[in-house]
C-alpha positions as CSV (number, residue, x, y, z in Angstrom):
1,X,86.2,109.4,322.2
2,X,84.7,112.9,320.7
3,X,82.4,114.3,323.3
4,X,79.5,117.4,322.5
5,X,80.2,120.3,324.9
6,X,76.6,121.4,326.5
7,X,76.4,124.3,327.9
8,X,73.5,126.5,330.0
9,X,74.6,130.0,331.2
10,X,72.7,131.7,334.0
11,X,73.2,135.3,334.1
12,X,72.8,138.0,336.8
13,X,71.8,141.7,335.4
14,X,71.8,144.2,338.2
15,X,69.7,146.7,337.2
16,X,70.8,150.2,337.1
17,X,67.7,152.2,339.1
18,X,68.4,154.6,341.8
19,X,67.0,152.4,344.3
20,X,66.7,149.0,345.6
21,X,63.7,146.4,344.5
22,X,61.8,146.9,347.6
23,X,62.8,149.8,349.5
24,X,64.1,153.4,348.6
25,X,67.7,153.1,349.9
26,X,70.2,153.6,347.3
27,X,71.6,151.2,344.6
28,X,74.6,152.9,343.8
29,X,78.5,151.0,344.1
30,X,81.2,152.1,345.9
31,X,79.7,153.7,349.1
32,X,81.5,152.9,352.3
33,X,79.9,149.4,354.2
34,X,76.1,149.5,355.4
35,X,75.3,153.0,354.5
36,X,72.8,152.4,351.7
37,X,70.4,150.6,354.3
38,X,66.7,151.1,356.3
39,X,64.7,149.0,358.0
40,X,63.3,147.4,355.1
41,X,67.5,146.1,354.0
42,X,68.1,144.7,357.1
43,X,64.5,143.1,357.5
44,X,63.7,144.8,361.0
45,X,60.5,143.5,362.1
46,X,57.3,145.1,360.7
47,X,58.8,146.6,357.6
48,X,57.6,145.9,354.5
49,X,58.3,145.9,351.1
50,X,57.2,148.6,348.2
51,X,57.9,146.9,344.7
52,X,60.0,149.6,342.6
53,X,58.1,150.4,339.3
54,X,61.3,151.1,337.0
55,X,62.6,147.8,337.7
56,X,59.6,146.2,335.6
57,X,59.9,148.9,333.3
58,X,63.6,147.2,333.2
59,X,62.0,144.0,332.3
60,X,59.8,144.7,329.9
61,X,62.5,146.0,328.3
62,X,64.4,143.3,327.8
63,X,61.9,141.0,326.9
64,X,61.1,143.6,324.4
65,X,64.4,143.2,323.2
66,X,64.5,139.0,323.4
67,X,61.0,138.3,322.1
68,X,59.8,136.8,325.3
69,X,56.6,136.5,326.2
70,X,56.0,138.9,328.7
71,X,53.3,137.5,331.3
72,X,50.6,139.6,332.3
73,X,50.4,138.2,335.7
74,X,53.4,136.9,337.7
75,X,54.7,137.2,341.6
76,X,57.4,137.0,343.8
77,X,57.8,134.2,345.9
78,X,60.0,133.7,349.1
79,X,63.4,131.4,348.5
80,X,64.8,130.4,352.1
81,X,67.9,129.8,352.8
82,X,70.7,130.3,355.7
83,X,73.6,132.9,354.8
84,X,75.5,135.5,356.7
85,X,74.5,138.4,354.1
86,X,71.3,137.2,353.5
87,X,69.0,139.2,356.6
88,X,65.8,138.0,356.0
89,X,67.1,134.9,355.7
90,X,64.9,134.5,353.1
91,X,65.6,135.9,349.1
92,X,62.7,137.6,347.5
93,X,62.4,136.0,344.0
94,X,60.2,134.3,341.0
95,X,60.2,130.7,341.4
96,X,56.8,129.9,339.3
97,X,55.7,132.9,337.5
98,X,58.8,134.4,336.0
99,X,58.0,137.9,334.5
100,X,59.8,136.6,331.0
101,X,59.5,133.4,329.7
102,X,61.1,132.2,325.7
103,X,62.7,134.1,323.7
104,X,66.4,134.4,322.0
105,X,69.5,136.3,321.9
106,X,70.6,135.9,317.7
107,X,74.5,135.7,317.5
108,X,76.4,135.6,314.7
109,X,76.1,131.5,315.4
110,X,72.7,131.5,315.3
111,X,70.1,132.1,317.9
112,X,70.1,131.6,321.6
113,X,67.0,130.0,323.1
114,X,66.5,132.0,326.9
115,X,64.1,129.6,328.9
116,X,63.2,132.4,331.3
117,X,64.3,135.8,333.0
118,X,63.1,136.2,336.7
119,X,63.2,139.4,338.7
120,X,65.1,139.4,342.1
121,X,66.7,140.9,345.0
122,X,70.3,140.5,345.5
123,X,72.0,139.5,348.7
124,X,74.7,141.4,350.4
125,X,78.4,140.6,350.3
126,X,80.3,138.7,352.1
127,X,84.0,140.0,352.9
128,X,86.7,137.2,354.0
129,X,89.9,138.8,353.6
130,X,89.2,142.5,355.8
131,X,89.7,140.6,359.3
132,X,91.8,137.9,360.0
133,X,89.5,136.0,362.5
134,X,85.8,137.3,361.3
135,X,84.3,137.2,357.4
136,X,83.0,141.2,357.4
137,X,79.3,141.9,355.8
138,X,78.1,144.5,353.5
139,X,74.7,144.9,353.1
140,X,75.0,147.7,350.8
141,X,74.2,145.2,347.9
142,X,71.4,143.4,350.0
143,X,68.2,144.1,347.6
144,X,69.6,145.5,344.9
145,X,67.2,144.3,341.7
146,X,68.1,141.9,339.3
147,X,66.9,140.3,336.2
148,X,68.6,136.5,336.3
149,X,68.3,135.3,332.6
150,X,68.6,131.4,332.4
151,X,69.2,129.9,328.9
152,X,68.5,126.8,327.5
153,X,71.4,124.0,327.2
154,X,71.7,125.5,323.8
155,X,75.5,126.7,323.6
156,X,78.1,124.0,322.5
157,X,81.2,125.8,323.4
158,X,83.5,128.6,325.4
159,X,83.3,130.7,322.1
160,X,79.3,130.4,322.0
161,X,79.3,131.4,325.4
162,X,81.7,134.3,325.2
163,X,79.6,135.7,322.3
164,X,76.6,135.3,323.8
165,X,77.6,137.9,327.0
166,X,79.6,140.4,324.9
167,X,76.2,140.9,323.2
168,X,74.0,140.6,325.7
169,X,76.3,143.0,327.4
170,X,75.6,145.3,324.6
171,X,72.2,145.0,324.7
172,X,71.3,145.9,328.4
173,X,73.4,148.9,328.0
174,X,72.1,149.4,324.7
175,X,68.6,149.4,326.3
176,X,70.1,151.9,329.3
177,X,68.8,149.1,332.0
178,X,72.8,147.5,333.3
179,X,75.9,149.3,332.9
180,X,77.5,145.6,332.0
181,X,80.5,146.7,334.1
182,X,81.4,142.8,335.3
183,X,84.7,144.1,337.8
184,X,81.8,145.8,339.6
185,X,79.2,143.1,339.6
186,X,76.8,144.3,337.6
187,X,76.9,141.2,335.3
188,X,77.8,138.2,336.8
189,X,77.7,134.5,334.9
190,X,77.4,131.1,336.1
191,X,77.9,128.3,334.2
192,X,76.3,124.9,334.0
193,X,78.6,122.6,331.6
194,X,78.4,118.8,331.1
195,X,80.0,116.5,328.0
196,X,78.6,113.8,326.4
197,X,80.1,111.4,323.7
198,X,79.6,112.8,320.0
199,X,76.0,111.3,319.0
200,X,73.9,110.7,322.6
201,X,70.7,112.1,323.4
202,X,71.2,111.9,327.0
203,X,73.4,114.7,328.6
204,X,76.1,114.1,330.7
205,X,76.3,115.1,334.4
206,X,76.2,118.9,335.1
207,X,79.0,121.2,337.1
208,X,78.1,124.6,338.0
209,X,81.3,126.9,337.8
210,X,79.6,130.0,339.5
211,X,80.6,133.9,339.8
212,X,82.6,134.5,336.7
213,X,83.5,137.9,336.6
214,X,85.1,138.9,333.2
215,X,83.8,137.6,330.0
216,X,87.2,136.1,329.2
217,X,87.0,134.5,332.5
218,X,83.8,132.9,331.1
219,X,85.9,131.1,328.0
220,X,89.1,130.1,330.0
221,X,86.5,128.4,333.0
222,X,84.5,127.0,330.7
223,X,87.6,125.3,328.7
224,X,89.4,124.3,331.5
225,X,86.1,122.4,333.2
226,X,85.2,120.7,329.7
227,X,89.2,119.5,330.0
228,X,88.6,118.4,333.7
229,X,85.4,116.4,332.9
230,X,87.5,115.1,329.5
231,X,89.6,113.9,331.6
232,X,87.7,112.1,334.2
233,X,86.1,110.6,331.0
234,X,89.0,109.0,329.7
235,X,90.5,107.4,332.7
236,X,87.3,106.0,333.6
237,X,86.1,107.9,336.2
238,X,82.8,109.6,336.9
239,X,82.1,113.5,336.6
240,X,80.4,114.3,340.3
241,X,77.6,117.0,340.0
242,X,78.7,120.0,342.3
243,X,79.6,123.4,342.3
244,X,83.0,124.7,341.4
245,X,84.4,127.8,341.5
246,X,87.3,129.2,339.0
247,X,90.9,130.0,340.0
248,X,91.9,132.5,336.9
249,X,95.5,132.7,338.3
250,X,95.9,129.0,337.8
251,X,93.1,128.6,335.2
252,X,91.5,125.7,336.9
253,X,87.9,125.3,338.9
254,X,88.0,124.2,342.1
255,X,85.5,121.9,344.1
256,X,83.0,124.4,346.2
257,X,80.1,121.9,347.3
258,X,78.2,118.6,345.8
259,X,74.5,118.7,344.7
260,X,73.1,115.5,344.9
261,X,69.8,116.7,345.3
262,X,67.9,119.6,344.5
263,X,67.9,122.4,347.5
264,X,64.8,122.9,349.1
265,X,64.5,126.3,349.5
266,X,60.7,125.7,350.5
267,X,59.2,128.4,348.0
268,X,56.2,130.0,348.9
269,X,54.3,133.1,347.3
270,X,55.3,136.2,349.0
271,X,52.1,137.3,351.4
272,X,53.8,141.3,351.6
273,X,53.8,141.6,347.6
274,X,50.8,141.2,345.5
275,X,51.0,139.7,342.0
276,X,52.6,141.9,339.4
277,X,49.5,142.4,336.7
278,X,51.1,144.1,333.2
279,X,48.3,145.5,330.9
280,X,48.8,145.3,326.6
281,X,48.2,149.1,326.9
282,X,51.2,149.0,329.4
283,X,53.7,146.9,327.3
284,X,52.9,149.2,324.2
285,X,53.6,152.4,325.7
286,X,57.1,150.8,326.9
287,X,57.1,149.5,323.3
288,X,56.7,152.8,321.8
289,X,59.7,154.1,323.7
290,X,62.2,151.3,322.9
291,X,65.1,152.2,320.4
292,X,66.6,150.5,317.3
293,X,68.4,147.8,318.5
294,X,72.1,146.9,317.5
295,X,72.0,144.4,315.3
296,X,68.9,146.4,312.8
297,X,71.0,149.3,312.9
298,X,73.9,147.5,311.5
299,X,71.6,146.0,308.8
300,X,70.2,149.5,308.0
301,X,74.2,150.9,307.6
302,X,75.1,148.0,305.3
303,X,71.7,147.8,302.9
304,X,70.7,151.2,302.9
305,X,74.0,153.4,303.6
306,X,76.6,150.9,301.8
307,X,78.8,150.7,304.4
308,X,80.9,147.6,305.0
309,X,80.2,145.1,307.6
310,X,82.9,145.9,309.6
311,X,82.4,150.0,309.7
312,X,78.5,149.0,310.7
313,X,79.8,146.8,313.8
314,X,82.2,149.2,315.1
315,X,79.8,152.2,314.8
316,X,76.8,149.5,316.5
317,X,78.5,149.1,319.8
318,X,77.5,151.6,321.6
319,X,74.4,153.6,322.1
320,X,76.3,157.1,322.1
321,X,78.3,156.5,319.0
322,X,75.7,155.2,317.2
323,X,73.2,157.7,318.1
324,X,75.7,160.7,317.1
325,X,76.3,158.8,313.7
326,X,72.7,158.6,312.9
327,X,72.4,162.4,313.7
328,X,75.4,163.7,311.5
329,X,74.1,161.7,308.4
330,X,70.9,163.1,308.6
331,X,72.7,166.2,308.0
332,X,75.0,164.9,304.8
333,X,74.8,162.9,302.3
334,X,78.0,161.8,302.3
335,X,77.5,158.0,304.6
336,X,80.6,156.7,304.1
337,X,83.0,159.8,305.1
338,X,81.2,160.4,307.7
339,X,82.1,156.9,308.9
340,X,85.6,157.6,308.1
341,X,84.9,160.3,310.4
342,X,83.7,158.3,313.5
343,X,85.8,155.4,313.1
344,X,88.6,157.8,312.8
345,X,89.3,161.5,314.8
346,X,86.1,161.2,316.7
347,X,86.7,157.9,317.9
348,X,90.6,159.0,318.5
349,X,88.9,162.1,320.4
350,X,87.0,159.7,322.8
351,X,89.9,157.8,323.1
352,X,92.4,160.9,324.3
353,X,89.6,162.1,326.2
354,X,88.6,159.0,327.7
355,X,84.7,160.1,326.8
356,X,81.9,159.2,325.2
357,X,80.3,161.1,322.1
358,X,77.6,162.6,324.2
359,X,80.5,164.6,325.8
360,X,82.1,166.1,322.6
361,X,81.4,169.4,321.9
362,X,80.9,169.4,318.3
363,X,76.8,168.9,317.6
364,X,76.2,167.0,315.0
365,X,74.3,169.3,312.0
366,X,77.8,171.4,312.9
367,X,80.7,168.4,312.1
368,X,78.2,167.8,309.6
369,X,79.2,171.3,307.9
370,X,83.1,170.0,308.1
371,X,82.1,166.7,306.3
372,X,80.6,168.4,303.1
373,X,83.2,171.2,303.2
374,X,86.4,168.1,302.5
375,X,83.7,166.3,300.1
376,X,83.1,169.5,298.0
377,X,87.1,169.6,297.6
378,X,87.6,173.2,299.8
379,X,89.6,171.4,302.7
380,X,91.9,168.5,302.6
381,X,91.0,165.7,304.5
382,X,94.7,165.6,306.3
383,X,94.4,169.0,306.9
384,X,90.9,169.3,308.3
385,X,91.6,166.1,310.6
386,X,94.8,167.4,312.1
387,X,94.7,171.7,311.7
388,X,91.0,172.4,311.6
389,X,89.3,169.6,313.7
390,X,91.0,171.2,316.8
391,X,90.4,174.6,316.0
392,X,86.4,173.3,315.3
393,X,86.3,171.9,318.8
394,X,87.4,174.6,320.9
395,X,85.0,177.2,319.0
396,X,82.6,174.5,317.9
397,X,79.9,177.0,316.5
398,X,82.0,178.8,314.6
399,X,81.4,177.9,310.2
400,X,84.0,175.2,309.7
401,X,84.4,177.1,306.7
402,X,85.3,180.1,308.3
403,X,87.9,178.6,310.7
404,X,89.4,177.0,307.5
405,X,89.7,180.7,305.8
406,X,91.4,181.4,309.4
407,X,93.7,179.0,309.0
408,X,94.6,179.5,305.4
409,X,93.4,175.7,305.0
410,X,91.5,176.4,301.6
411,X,92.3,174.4,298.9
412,X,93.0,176.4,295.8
413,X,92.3,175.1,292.1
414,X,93.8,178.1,290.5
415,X,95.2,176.6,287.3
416,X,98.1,178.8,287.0
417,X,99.2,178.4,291.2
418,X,98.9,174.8,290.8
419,X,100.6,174.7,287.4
420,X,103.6,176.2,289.2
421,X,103.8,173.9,292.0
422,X,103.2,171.3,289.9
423,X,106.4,172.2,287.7
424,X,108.6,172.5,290.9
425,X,107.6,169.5,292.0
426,X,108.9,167.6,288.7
427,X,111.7,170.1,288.4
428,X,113.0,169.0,292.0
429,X,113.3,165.4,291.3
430,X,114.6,164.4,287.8
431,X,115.6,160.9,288.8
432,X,112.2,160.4,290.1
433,X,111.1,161.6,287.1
434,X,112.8,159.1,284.5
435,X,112.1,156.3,286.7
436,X,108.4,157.1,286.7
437,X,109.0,157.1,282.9
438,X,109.9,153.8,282.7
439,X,107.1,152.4,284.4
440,X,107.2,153.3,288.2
441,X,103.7,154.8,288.2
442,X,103.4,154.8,291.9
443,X,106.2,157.3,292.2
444,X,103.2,159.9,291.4
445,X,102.2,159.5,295.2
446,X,105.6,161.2,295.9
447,X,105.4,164.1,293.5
448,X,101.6,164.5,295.2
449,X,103.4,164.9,298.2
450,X,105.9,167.5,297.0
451,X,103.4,169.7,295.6
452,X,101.1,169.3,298.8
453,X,104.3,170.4,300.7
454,X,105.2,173.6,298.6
455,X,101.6,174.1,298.6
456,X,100.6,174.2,302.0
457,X,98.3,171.8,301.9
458,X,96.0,174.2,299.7
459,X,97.0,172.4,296.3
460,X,93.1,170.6,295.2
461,X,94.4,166.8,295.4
462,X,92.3,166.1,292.4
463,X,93.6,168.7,290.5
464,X,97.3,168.0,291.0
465,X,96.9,164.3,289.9
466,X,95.6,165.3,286.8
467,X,98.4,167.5,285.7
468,X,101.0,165.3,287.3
469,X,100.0,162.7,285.1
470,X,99.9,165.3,281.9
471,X,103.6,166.8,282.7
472,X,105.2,163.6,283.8
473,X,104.1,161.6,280.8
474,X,106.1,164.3,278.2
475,X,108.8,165.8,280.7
476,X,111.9,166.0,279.9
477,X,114.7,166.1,282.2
């Protein structure tokens, strides 16, 4: 039998603000065990909460971003539960009146509906494997804020699903609210994946694969439950709803707990918060400080600079490059070199480096200079990339076009120096020469090369090709 995948993806976004949701002890990773606490994280008696404004800022963001509906009055409500890292023993989150409701994330499969996005507070961690007779807790974690964005049953496979975090990924760092860094936690996926047979209405029963922590660990979970549940399928058996968690090193999920009913986590309106009320006059001014999103920039590269599809992806992924691409073409005219540009030394530069554009030293109006100077013919592009890009970025306000006279890296079209170069060029390769003659025009690259050898790299490219073609055509040798 053919059976429809279904799938529902619930995704945590920590949200990068100094401080926690409720309290101003730190958010930060990667402090030593219980340092970034107060009274407030470890829910001493008396303390109360103080709702951090960035972290709606955060929100509205996103929904900015998704085309939610943003909800001009929501609150927090009280989730109870029973867990070591959990010191209030109850979670501080938005049960009724989620802050975000509808919406869509548009992938190159089509759109994504989201049925809501809910602030919360995140628990602390729980540590198994530091003591061989106790599980260790970190509250460090314990009310950090997070945006959980729930979609609808709307993706239909691993590869819908993979998409759908690498650009939501993107986005919140796009937006500067989640660094997306998944090893961390800072994006963390659960998935909710049942089959049906090809043509029902009525989906099958639901497993929960929770905490998958690498977007590739999204696809290989998600493929190996739909081949669990296929399998179940086939020999007749029933597909229990529980939760599973996924063993990457033997790409399986593994049982974790059933759900035959719904939890009761006995929700209640939080009495120590009041309702969160969002003005239009609020929304607008966060409006008015949003920036070009990813996926109209790459439109705006392909319709109005020309550039190809691929060029406007690669130079859409991140906030940095893109912003230091839209900079240097409002300094030249020249669009598509100046891709050539980023896609090629600059990228290589962050690469080496291991930074990001913001850290390069060349400003934009100033690499601009080096682009016009190898349009207008004066520099080569060879020898700008690999002589005078280095030179540009250890004296980066110094003229391009003075370092290039430095270097000796001008490109002469003196008709009677390039006539000579030309002519030993042809006179240093007479077989080449009769072989062009009878028809092997792409020997002409070589000669190029021969005259851009005696010449230093100064011979004018455009020049040379011309009288290459003239001489060899009539030589005789």
């Amino acid at each position: 039998m053919q059976y429809q995948t279904v799938i529902g993806l619930e995704v945590h976004i920590q949200l990068n603000t100094a401080s926690k949701l409720f309290c101003a002890d730190a958010a930060s990773f990667g402090s030593a065990p219980n340092t970034h606490v107060s009274p407030v994280t470890l829910a001493h008696p008396g303390s109360l909460p103080v709702l951090n404004q960035t972290a709606i800022d955060y929100a509205v963001r996103l929904g900015l971003a998704l085309g939610c509906h943003i909800s001009s009055h929501s609150f927090f409500d009280r989730k109870h539960y029973f867990y070591p890292d959990l010191p209030k023993a109850y979670q501080t989150s938005q049960q009724t009146h989620p802050i975000l409701s509808g919406g869509s994330l548009l992938l190159k499969s089509g759109a994504v509906p989201i049925h809501h996005i809910h602030l919360e507070e995140d628990a602390g961690k729980s540590i198994h494997d530091a003591d061989a007779h106790h599980t260790c807790i970190d509250l460090n974690r314990a009310g950090v804020p997070l945006l959980e964005l729930v979609t609808d049953p709307a993706l239909h496979s691993s590869q819908q699903a993979f998409d759908f975090i690498t650009e939501l990924r993107r986005l919140v760092r796009w937006l500067s609210i989640c660094d997306g860094n998944m090893e961390e936690g800072s994006l963390r996926c659960d998935a909710n994946i049942s089959i049906k047979p090809q043509g029902q209405t009525t989906l099958g029963t639901k497993v929960e694969v929770k905490n998958l922590n690498s977007i590739r660990n999204v696809k290989r979970a998600i493929d190996a439950e739909v081949a669990r549940q296929t399998q179940l399928l086939e020999s007749g058996q029933a597909v229990v709803q529980q939760t599973r968690g996924y063993d990457a090193d033997r790409n399986t999920t593994l049982p974790q707990r059933d759900k035959e009913e719904a939890n009761d986590y006995r929700y209640f309106p939080c009495p120590d918060l009041p309702p969160i009320q969002l003005s239009e006059a609020y929304i607008q001014n966060i409006a008015s400080t949003m920036p070009a999103l990813p996926q109209a920039l790459e439109a705006h590269y392909t319709q109005a600079l020309g550039l190809p599809q691929a060029d406007a992806e690669v130079l859409a992924e991140d906030k940095t490059f893109s912003d230091y691409f839209n900079a240097l073409t409002a300094h030249t005219p020249h669009a598509k070199p100046a891709a050539n540009w980023m896609l090629g030394p600059l990228k290589s530069w962050c690469n080496d480096a291991q930074q990001t554009l913001s850290q390069f030293p060349i400003a934009p109006a100033h690499m601009a200079q080096l682009v016009n100077l190898v349009q207008d013919g004066s520099v080569s592009f060879s020898a700008a990339a690999t002589r005078l890009l280095p030179a540009f970025i250890l004296a980066p306000t110094t003229a391009p076009a003075q370092l290039a006279n430095q270097l000796g890296l001008v490109q002469t079209s003196n008709t009677e120096q390039l006539q000579t170069w030309v002519s030993e060029a042809i006179a240093a390769m007479p077989d080449k020469v009769k072989e062009y003659q009878k028809g092997k025009k792409g020997l002409i690259g070589l000669f190029v090369g021969e005259v851009k050898k005696r010449s230093g790299g100064k011979a004018d490219p455009q020049a040379v090709m011309q009288m290459l073609q003239a001489q060899l055509a009539n030589a005789t040798v």
